[in-house]
N, C-alpha and C positions, 0 to 999 in steps of 0.2 A: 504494500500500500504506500503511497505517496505520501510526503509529506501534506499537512493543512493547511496552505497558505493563507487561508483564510481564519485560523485559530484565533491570532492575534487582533484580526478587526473583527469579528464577531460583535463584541458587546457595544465598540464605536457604531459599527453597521446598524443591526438591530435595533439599539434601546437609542443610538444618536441620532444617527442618519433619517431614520422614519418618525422618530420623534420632533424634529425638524419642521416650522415652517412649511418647506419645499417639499419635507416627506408627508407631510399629511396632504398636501395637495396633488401631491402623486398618486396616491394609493386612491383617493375621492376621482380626481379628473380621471385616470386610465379605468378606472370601474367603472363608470359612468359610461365612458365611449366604449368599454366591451359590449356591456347592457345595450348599446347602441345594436350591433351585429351577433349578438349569442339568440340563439333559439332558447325559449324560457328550460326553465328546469324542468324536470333532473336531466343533466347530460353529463358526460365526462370531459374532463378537464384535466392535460398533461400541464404543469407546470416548471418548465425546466430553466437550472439554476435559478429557483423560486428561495431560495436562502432563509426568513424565519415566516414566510410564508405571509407578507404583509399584501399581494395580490390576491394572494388566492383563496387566504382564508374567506374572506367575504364572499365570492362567488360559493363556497361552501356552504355559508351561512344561508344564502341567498337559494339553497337545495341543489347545488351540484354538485356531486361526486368528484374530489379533488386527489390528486396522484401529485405530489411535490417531488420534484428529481435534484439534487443537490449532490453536488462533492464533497462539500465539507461536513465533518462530522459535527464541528464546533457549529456551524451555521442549523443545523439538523437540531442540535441541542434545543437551541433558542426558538427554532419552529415546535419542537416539543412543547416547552414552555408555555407557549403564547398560545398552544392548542388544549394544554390543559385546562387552560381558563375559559375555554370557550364552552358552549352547551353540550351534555353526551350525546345530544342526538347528531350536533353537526362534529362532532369528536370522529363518528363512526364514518361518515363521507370523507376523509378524508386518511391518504394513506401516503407517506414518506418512506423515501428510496433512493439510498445513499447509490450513486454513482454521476459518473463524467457525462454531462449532454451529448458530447461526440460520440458516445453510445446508446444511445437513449434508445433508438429499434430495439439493439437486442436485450438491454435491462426490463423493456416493459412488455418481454417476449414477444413484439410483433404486433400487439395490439394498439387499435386505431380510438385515437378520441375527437369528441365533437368540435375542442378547441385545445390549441400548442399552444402556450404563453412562451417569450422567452423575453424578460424584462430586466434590460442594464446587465449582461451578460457578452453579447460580443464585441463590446468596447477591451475587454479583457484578451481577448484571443486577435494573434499575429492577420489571419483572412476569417471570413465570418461565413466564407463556401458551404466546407464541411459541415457545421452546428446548421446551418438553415437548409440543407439536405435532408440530415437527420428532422429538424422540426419538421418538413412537410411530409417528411414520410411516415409521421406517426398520428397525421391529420386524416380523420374520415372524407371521403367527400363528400362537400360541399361544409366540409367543417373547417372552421378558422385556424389562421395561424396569426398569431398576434406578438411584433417585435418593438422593443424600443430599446433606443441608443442612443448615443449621442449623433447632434448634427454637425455636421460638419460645415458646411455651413456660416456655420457661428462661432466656430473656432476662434476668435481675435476677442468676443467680448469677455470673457473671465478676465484675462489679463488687461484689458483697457479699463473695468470696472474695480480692478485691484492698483489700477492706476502704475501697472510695468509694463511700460509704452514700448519697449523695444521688443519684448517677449510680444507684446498683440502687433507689432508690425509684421512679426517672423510669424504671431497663427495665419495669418491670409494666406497664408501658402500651405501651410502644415495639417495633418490629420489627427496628430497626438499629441496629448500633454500628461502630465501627472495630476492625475485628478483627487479630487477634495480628500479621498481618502489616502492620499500618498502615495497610489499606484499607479503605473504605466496605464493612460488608455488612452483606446482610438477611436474616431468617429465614423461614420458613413454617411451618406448621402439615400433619400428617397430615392432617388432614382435607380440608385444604384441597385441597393435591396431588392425594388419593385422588378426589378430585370432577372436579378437573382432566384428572386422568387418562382419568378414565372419560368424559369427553367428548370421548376420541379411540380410546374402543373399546379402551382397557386396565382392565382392573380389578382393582383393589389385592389382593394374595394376602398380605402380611405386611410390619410393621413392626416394626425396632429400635432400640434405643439402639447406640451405637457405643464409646464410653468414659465412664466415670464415674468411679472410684474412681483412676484414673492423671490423671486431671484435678484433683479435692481433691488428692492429694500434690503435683504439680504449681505449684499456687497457695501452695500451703503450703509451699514451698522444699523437702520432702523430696526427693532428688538418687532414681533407680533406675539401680544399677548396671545399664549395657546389656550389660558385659563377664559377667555373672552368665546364664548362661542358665537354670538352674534356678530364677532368680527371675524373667526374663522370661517364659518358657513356663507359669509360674503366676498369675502377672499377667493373661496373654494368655489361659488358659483363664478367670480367674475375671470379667474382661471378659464374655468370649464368653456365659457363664452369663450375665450381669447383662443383655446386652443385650437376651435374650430372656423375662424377667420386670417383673412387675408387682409394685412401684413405681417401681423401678430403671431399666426403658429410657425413663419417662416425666422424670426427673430427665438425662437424658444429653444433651449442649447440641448435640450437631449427631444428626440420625435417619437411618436407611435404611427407605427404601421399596420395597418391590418389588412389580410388578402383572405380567399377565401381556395381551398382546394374545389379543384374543376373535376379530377378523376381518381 
């Protein structure tokens, strides 16, 4: 067995990162645009590199039948955790399964589900080929494959909003940075995916932006009370809005894609 590279950011990951401003609007906005394209419940639901399960558990809750695929053990932990707290009934829709996406056919012996997540995952890996092969091959047809990453894009605003003007002259050209949690990642392009896609017999039905305007406050040290829900649930709707217009979902630094399997 491999080392856990992920050991060490687990508790950042989980309890910081989704705790976050930007992490609650994540998990609100991309559930929202799934419910967008998911056939109602019960269906099933691959999750892969679904880490302490802040996507997917909701779709669970919500009556789907949830499968989380993860590498790391530590990240597995923390999805334990978060599912213990949850109700027995939606305890039992939901079933984790420690391996690498790059294999995800054969860990989930072959079997097809109604929608493949694979969320903030191929920024991690060198080409994103491989991993979005494997998602559409474990897609039903005419059941979703649903990706988000970073855009590339937008490369130059982290650094121009962190006010290191020479690092955002050099993103306009570049695909990677060391991203918030301290790690190598990379971005892609809509287009690119959308093409990707479709050379495995999916084909792209809709694209958004994810967060934007919690992102500017964010960099700009404005603090959002989390205790405030009348100001998160407004936040979180005026997200949702931005993610699905033009110019707005195009300015938002990581995108969701969603395609649908043709065969």
């Amino acid at each position: 067995m491999t080392d856990d590279s992920w050991a060490g950011l687990a508790d950042s990951f989980a309890e910081g990162a989704y705790a976050s401003p930007k992490g609650r609007v994540r998990t609100y906005v991309m559930h929202h645009q799934l419910l967008e394209h998911l056939a109602g419940p019960p269906g099933a639901v691959l999750d892969v590199g679904g880490g302490a399960g802040h996507q997917s558990f909701p779709l669970a809750q919500a009556g789907y039948a949830v499968t989380l695929l993860d590498p790391s053990a530590a990240m597995l932990d923390k999805a334990r955790e978060r599912l213990d707290r949850l109700p027995a009934e939606v305890q039992k829709r939901v079933t984790l399964l420690q391996g690498d996406g790059l294999k995800a056919v054969e860990l989930v012996d072959g079997r097809l589900f109604d929608a493949v997540l694979c969320h903030g995952v191929l920024g991690y890996l060198d080409q994103p080929d491989e991993l979005v092969s494997q998602l559409c091959q474990c897609a039903v047809a005419g059941g979703l494959v649903s990706i988000m990453t970073g855009n590339a894009n937008t490369m130059a605003v982290r650094p121009a909003l962190e006010r290191r003007w020479d690092d955002a002259l050099a993103a306009f050209d570049s695909t990677e940075e060391i991203g918030v949690l301290g790690v190598p990642t990379r971005a892609d392009t809509v287009e690119h995916l959308s093409e990707l896609m479709k050379s495995h017999g999916v084909a792209a039905l809709e694209w958004y932006g994810v967060w934007l305007f919690t992102d500017w406050l964010d960099f700009s040290g404005v603090e959002v009370d989390l205790t405030d829900s009348a100001q998160v649930a407004a936040m979180a709707a005026v997200e949702l809005e931005a993610s699905k217009r033009d110019p707005y979902r195009q300015l938002s630094r990581p995108f969701h894609l969603v395609g649908r399997k043709l065969t």
